[in-house]
ROKEBA-245723 format. One record per residue (C-alpha): x, y, z; residue number from 0. Coordinates in pm, 1 decimal. Layout:
% residues N
<pt px="X" py="Y" pz="Z" pos="NUM"/>
...
END
This chain:
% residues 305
<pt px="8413.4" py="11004.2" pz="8557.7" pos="0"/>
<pt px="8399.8" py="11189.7" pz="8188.5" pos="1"/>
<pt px="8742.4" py="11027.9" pz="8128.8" pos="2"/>
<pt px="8943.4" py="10708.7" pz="8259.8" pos="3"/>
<pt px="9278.9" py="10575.3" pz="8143.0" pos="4"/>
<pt px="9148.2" py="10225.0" pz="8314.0" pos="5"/>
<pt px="8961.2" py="10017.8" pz="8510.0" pos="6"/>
<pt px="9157.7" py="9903.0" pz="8856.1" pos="7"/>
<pt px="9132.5" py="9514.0" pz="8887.6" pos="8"/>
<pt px="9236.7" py="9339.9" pz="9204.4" pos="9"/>
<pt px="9344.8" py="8977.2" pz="9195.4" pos="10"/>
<pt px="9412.6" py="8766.5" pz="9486.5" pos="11"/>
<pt px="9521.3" py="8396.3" pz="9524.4" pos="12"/>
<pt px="9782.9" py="8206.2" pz="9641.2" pos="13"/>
<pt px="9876.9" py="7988.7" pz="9324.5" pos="14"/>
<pt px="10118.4" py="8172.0" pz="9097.4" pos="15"/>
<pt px="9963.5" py="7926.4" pz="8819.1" pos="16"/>
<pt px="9587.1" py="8087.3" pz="8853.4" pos="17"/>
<pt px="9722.0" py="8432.0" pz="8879.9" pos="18"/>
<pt px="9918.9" py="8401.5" pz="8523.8" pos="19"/>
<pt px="9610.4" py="8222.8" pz="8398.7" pos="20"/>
<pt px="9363.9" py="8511.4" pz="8498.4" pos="21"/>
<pt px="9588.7" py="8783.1" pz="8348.9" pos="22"/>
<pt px="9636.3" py="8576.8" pz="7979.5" pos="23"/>
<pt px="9224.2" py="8554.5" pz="7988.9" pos="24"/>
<pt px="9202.7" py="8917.1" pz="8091.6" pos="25"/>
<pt px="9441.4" py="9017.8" pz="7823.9" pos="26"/>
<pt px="9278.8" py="9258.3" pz="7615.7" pos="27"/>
<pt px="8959.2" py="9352.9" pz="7771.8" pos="28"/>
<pt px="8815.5" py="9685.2" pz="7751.1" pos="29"/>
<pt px="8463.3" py="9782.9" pz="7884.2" pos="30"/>
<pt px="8309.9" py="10107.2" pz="7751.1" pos="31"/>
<pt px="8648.4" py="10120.7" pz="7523.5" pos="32"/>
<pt px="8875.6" py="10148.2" pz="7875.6" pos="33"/>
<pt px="9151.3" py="9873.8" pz="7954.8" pos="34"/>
<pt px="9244.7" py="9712.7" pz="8246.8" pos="35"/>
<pt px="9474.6" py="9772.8" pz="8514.9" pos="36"/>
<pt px="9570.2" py="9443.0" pz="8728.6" pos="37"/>
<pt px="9700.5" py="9474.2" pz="9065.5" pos="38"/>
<pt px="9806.4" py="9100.3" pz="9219.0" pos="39"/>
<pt px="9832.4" py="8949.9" pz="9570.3" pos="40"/>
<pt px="9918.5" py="8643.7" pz="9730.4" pos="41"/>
<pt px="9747.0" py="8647.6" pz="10043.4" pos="42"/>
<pt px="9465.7" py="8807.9" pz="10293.7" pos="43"/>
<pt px="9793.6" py="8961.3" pz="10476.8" pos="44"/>
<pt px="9948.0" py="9126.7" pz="10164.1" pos="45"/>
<pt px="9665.6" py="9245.2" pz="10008.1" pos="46"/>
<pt px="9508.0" py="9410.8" pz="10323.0" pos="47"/>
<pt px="9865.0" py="9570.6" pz="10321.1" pos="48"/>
<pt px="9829.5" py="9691.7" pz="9962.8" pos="49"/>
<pt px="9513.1" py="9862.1" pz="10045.1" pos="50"/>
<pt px="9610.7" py="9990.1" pz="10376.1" pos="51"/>
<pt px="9981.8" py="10129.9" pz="10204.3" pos="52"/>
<pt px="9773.2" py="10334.5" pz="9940.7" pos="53"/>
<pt px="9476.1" py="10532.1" pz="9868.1" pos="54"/>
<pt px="9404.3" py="10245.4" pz="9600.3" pos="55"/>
<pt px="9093.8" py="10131.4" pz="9786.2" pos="56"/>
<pt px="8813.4" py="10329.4" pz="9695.7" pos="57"/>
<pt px="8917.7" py="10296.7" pz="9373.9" pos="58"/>
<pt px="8923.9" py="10013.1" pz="9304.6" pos="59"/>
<pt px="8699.1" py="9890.8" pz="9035.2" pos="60"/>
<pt px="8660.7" py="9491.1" pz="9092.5" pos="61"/>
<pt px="8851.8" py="9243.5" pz="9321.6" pos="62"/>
<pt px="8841.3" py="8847.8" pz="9285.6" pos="63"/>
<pt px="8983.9" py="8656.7" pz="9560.4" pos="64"/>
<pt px="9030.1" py="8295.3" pz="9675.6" pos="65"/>
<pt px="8896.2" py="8171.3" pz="9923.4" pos="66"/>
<pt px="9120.1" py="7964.7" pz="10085.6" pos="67"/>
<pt px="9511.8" py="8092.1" pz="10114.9" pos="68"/>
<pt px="9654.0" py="8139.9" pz="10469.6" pos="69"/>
<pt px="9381.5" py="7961.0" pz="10610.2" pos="70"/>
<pt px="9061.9" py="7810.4" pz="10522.8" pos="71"/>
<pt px="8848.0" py="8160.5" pz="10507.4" pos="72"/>
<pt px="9108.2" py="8396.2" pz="10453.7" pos="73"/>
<pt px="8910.6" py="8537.8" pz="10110.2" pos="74"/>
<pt px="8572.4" py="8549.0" pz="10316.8" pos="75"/>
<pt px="8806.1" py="8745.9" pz="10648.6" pos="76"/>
<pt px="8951.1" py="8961.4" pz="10302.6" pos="77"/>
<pt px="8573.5" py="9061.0" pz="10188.8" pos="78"/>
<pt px="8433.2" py="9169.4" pz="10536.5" pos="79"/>
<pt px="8760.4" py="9351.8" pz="10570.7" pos="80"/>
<pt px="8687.7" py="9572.4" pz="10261.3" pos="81"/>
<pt px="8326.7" py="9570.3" pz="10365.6" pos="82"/>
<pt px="8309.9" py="9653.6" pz="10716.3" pos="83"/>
<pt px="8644.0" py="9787.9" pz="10810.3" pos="84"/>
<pt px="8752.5" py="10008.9" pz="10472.8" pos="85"/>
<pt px="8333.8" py="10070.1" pz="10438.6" pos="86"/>
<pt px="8421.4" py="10017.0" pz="10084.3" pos="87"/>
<pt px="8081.4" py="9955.3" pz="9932.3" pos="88"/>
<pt px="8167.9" py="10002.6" pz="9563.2" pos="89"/>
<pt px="8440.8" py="9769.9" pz="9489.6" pos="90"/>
<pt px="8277.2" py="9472.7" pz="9322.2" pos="91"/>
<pt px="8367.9" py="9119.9" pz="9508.5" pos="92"/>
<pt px="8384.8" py="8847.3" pz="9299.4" pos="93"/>
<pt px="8533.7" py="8525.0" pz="9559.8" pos="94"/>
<pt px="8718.8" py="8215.0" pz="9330.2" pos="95"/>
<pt px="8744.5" py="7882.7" pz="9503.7" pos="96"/>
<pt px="8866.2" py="7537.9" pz="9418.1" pos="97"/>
<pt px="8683.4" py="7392.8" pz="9730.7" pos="98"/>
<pt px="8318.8" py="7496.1" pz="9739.0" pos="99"/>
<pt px="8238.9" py="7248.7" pz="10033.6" pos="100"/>
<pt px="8443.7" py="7466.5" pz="10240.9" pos="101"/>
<pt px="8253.4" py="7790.9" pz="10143.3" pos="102"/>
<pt px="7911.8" py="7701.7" pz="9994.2" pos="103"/>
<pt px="7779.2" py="7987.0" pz="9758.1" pos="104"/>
<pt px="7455.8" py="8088.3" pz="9982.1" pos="105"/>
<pt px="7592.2" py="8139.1" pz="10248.1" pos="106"/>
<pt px="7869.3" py="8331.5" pz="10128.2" pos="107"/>
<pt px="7674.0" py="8575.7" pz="9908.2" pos="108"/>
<pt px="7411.7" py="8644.1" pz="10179.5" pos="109"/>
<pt px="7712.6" py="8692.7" pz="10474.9" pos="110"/>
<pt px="7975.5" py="8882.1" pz="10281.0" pos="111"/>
<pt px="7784.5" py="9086.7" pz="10016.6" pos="112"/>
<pt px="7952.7" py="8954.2" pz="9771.1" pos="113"/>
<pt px="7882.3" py="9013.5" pz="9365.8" pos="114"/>
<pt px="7950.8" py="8711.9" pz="9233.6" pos="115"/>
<pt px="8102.7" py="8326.3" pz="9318.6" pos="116"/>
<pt px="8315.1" py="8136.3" pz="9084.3" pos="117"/>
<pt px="8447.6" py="7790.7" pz="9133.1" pos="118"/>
<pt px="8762.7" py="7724.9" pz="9032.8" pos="119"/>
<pt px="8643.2" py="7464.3" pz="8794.6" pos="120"/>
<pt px="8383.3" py="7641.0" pz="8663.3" pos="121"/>
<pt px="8626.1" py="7989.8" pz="8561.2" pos="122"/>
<pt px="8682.9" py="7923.2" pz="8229.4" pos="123"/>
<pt px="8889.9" py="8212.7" pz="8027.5" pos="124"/>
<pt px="8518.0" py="8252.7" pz="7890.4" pos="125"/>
<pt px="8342.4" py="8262.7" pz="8209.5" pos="126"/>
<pt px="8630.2" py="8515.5" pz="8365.7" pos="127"/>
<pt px="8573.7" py="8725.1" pz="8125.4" pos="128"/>
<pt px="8236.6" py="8789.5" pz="8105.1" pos="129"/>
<pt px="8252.1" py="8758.2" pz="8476.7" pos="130"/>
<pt px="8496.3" py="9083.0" pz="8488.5" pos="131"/>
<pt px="8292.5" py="9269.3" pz="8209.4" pos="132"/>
<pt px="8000.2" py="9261.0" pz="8377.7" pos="133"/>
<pt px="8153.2" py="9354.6" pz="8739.9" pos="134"/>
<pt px="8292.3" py="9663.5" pz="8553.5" pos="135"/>
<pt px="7994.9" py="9795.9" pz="8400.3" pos="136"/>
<pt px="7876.2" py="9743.5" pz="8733.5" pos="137"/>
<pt px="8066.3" py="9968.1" pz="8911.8" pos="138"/>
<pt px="8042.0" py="10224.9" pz="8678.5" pos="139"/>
<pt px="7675.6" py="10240.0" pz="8727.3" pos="140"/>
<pt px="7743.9" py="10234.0" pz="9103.5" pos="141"/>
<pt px="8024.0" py="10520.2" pz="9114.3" pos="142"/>
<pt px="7777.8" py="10760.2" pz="8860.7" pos="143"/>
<pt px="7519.5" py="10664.5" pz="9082.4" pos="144"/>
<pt px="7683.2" py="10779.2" pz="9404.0" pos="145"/>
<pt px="7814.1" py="11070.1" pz="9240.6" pos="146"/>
<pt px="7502.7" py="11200.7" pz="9112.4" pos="147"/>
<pt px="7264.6" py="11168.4" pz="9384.0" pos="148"/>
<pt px="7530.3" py="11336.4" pz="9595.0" pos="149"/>
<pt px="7521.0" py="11608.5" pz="9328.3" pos="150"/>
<pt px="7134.5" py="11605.8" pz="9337.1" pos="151"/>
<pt px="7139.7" py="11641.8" pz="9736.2" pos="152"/>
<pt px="7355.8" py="11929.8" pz="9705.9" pos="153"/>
<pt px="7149.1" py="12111.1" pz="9449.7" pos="154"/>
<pt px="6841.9" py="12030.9" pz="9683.6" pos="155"/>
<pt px="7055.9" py="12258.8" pz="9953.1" pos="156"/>
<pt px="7134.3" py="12556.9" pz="9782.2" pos="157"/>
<pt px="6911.3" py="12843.8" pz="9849.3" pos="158"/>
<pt px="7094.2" py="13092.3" pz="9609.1" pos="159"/>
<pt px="7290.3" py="13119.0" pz="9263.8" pos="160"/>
<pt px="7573.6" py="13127.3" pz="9421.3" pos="161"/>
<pt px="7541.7" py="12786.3" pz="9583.0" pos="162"/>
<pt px="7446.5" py="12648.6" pz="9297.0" pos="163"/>
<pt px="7772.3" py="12766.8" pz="9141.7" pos="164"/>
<pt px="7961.8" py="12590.4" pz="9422.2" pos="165"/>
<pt px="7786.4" py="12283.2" pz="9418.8" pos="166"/>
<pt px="7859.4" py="12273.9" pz="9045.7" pos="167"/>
<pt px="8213.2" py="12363.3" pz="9046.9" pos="168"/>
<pt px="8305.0" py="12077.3" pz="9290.4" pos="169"/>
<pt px="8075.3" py="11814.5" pz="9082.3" pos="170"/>
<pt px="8250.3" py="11943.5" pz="8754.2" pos="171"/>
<pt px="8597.2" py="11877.7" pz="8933.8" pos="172"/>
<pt px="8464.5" py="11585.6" pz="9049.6" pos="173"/>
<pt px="8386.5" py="11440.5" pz="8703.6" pos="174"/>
<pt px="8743.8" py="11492.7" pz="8531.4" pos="175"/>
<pt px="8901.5" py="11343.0" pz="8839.4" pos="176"/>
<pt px="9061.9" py="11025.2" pz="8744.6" pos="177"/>
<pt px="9295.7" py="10833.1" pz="8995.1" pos="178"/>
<pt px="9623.9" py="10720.9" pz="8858.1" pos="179"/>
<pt px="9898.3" py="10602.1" pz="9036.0" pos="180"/>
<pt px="9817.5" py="10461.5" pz="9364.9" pos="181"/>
<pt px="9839.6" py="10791.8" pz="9610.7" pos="182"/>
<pt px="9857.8" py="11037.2" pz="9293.6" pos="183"/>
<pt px="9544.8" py="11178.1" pz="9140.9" pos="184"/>
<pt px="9563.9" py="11403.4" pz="8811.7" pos="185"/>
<pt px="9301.7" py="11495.2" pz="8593.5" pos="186"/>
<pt px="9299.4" py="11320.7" pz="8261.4" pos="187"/>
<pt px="9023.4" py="11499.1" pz="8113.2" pos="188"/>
<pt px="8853.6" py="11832.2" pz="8110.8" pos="189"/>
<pt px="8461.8" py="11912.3" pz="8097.9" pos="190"/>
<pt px="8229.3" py="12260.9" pz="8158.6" pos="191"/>
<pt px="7880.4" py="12318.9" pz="8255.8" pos="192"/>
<pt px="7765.1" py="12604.9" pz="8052.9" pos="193"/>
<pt px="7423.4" py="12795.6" pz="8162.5" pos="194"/>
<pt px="7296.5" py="13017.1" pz="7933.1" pos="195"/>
<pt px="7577.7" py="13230.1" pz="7839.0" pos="196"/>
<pt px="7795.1" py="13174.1" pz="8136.2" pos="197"/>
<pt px="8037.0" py="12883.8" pz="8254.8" pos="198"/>
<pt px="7911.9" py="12842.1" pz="8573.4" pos="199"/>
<pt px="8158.1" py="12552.4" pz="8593.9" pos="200"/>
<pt px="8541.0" py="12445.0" pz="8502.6" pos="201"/>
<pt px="8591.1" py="12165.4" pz="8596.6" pos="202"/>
<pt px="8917.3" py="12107.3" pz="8465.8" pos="203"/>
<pt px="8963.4" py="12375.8" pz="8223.7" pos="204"/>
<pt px="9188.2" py="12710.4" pz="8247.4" pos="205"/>
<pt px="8949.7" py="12935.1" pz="8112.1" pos="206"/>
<pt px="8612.1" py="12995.9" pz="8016.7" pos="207"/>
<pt px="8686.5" py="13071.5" pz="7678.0" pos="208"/>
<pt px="8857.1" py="12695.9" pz="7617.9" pos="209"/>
<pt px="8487.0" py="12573.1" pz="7721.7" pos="210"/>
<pt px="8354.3" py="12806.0" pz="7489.5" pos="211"/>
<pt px="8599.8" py="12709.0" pz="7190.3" pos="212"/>
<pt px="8481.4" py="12368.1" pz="7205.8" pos="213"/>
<pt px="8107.8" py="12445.5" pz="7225.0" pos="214"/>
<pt px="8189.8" py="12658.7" pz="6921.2" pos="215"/>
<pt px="8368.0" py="12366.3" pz="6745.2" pos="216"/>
<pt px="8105.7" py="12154.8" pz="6803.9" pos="217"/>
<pt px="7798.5" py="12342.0" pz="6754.0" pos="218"/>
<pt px="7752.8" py="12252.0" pz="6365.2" pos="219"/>
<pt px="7814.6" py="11848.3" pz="6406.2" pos="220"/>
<pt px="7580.1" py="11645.5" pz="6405.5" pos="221"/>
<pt px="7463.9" py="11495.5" pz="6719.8" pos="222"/>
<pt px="7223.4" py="11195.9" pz="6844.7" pos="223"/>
<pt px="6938.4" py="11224.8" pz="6989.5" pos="224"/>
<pt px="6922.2" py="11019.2" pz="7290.2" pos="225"/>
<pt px="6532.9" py="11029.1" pz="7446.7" pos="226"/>
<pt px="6203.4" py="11157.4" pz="7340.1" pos="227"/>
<pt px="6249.6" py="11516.4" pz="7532.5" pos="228"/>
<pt px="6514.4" py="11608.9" pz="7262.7" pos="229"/>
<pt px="6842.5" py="11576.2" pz="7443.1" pos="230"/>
<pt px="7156.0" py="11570.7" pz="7236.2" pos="231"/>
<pt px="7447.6" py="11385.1" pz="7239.9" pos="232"/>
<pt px="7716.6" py="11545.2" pz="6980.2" pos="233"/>
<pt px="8082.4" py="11366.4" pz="6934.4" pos="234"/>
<pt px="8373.6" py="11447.5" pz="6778.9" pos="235"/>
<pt px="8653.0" py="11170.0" pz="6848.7" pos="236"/>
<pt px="8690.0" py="11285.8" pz="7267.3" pos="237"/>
<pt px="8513.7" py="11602.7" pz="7253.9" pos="238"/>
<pt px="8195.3" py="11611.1" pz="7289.0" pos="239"/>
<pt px="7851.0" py="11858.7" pz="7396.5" pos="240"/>
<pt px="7588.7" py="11699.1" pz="7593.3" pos="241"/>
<pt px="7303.4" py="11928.1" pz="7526.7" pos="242"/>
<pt px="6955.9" py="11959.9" pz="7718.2" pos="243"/>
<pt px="6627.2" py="12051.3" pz="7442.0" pos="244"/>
<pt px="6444.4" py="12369.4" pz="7414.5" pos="245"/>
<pt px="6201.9" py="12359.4" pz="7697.5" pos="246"/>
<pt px="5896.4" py="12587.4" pz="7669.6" pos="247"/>
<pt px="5899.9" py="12678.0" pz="8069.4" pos="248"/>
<pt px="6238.1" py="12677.6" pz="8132.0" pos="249"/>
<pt px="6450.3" py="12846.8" pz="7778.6" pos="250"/>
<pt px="6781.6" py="12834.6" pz="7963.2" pos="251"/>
<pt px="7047.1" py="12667.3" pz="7741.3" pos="252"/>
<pt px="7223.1" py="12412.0" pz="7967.5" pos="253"/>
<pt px="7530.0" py="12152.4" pz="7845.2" pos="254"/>
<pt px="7784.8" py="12024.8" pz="7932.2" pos="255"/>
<pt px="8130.3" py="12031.0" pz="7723.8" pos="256"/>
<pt px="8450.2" py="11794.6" pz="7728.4" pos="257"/>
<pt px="8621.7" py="11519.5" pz="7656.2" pos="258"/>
<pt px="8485.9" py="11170.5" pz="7701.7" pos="259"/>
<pt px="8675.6" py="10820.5" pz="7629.2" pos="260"/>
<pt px="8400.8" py="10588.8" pz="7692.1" pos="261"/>
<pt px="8295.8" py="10425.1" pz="7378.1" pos="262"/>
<pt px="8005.2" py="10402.2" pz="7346.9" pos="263"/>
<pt px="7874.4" py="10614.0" pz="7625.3" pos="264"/>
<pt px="7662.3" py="10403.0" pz="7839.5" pos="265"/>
<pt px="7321.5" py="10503.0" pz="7826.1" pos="266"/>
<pt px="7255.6" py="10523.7" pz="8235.5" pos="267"/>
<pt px="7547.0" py="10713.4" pz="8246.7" pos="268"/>
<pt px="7399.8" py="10968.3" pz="7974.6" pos="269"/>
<pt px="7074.6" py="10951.9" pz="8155.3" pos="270"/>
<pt px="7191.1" py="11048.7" pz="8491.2" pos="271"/>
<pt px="7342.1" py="11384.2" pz="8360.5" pos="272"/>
<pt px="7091.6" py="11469.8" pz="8170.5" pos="273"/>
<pt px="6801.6" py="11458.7" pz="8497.8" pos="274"/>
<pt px="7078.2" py="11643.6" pz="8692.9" pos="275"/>
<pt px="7095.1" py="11929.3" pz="8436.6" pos="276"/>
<pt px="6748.8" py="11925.5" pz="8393.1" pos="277"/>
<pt px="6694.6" py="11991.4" pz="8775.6" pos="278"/>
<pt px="6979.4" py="12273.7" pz="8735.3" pos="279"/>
<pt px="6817.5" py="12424.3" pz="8486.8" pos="280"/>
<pt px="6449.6" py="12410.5" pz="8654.9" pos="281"/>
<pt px="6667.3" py="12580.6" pz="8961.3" pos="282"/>
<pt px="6803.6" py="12882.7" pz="8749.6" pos="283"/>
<pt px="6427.4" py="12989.6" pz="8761.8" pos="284"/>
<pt px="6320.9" py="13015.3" pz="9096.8" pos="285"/>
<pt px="6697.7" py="13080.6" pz="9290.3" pos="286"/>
<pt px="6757.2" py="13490.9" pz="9372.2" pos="287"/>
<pt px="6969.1" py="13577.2" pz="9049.8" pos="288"/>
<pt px="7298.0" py="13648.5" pz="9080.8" pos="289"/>
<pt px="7450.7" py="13984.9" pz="8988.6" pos="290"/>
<pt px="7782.5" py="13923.1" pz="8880.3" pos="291"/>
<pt px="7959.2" py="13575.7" pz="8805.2" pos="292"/>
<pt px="8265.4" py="13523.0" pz="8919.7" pos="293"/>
<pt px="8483.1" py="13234.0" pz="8811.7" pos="294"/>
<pt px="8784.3" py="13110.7" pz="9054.5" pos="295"/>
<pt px="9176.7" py="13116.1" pz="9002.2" pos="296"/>
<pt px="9292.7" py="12823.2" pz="8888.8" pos="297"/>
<pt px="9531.0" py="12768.4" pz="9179.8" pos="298"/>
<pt px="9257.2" py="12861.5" pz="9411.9" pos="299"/>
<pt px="8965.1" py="12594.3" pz="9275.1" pos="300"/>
<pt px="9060.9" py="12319.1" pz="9527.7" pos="301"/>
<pt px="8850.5" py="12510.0" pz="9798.6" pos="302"/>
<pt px="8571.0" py="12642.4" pz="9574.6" pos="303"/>
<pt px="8564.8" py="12981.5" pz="9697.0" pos="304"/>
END
């Protein structure tokens, strides 16, 4: 989530014509500074075969699909699919059709939780375009969403410093994960959570002392201050230091180093991080301290030991 090569876009329809159409208008597009990845079907049949051949699904950022291909509601039969069957809530379903009659927009935005209904005649390069830009930011805000409650839960559970080093570990990973090629994921970018004077997570870095470099390297630029608390956001091209304020009860210095492609930042997504370190840091004062830190192997960080 700190750093994406681009945003997965699904397009499905059954006229070559609208397909060639809808990548020309999409040509270009960036949300948050991140391009677009297009992925085309033809039909209900081929593109419930792309998802089911791949671990694309979850990850995929927006989908638009006609309506009528195969048969008459093979889009509609397409977006309860990814609904119900692949339980594939974040994917943002945007359904295209050149005969409304046949699937009037109420009903099909209460029935197949849709996020948005196009006609045909009505999709305008303008129109698409906005129509995908806003879809995207979308599921961005969904995706940190998830993410960070889950990360909040987690924190709620752990009853000693050790925990919390867990649950932070596998959030930190979970942040520079990125995936790439259909079944293949890799991690693109790298980010730490530093508390106090320890890394108390990798994410994707080798070493401590990289995180440290970079807080180093950054600690003299000047950053932005992005709410009344105090919280800092300091950039350097990538890198950058999101950094809580001086807090009179809690004096633990939390932040979080990396690298970060999003430009700008969207403000939620600042938000979010900064309540979650907040909470972390309130934790560090009433968990049973821990007496040594241990940070894991490399090769052995898949199963957070």
């Amino acid at each position: 989530m700190f750093h994406r090569n681009y945003w997965e876009v699904l397009l499905v329809d059954d006229e070559p014509d609208i397909l060639a159409v809808s990548r020309l208008a999409l040509r270009g597009l960036t949300v948050y500074g991140v391009p677009i990845k297009i992925h085309e079907c033809s039909s209900k049949e081929q593109a419930i075969k792309f998802l089911r051949s791949t671990d694309t699904s979850p990850y995929i950022d927006l989908a638009i699909i006609d309506v009528v291909m195969e048969t008459d509601s093979a889009g509609l039969d397409l977006c309860h699919y990814i609904r119900r069957q692949l339980c594939n809530e974040m994917t943002q379903l945007v359904v295209r059709t050149g005969q409304a009659g046949l699937a009037p927009e109420p009903a099909v935005t209460d029935e197949y939780d849709i996020n948005a209904y196009l006609t045909k005649v009505e999709a305008t390069d303008t129109k698409l375009y906005a129509c995908v830009k806003a879809a995207l930011r979308q599921s961005l805000y969904a995706r940190t969403h998830e993410m960070l409650l889950g990360w909040s839960r987690h924190l709620a559970e752990a009853r000693s410093f050790a925990g919390l080093l867990k649950v932070s570990r596998a959030a930190l990973w979970q942040l520079c994960e990125h995936e790439t090629e259909r079944t293949s994921k890799s991690v693109e970018g790298h980010c730490a959570l530093i508390i106090g004077d320890d890394v108390v997570g990798l994410g994707s870095y080798e070493s401590p002392e990289q995180a440290f470099e970079l807080r180093r390297q950054l600690a003299s630029a000047q950053g932005v201050t992005m709410n009344p608390a105090g919280d800092v956001l300091v950039r350097e091209g990538k890198r950058c230091a999101l950094r809580l304020a001086e807090d009179k009860r809690h004096k633990t210095h939390v932040e979080i180093v990396g690298e970060i492609n999003f430009e700008p930042p969207p403000a939620f997504w600042i938000r979010g991080y900064l309540e979650v370190m907040r909470c972390l840091r309130a934790m560090t004062t009433v968990l049973p301290p821990r007496r040594t830190m241990v940070l894991p192997d490399p090769a052995k960080r898949a199963g957070y030991v």
